[in-house]
C-alpha positions, 0 to 999 in steps of 0.5 A, a space after each residue: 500500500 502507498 504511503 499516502 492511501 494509509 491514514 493518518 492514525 495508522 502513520 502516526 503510530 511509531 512502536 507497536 503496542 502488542 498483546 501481554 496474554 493471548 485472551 481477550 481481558 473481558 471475555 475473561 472476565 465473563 466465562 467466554 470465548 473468542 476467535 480473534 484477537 487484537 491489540 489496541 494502539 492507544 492504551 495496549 488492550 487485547 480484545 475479541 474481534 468482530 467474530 467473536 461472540 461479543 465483539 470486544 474491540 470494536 466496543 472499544 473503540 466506539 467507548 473510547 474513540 481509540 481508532 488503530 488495531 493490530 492482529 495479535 494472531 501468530 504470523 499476522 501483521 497489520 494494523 486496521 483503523 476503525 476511523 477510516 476503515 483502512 488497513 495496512 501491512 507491516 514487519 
């Protein structure tokens, strides 16, 4: 991707933020489960995607307004902004 089709959000993180557990901290704390996971690049918080049974991040996000997201899978390497519905590789 060119550096101009990448927003702003996704350009101005400069050290990734990147997952201390592989769960998601809410769905621990109610019994549940979750497919993916993803760390926000603003406070650090690992959360269930959007296929998971309760969308974790995605409620982050609309509480906090914390735009960028990366995959905390294994192998996985890109950011995804909420704000612009943009994604972009890295690594």
């Amino acid at each position: 991707m060119a550096q101009d089709e990448i927003c702003q959000h996704i350009r101005e993180i400069k050290e990734l933020k990147t997952a201390e557990k592989y769960e998601c901290a809410e769905c621990v704390k109610i019994g549940s489960d979750w497919v993916h996971l993803r760390t926000c690049q603003t406070c650090g918080v690992t959360l269930g995607c959007d296929q998971s049974p309760h969308k974790h991040m995605t409620a982050h996000f609309h509480a906090t307004d914390h735009p960028v997201v990366i995959s905390a899978e294994p192998g996985e390497q890109w950011l995804y902004c909420y704000k612009d519905d943009t994604f972009a590789e890295y690594g």
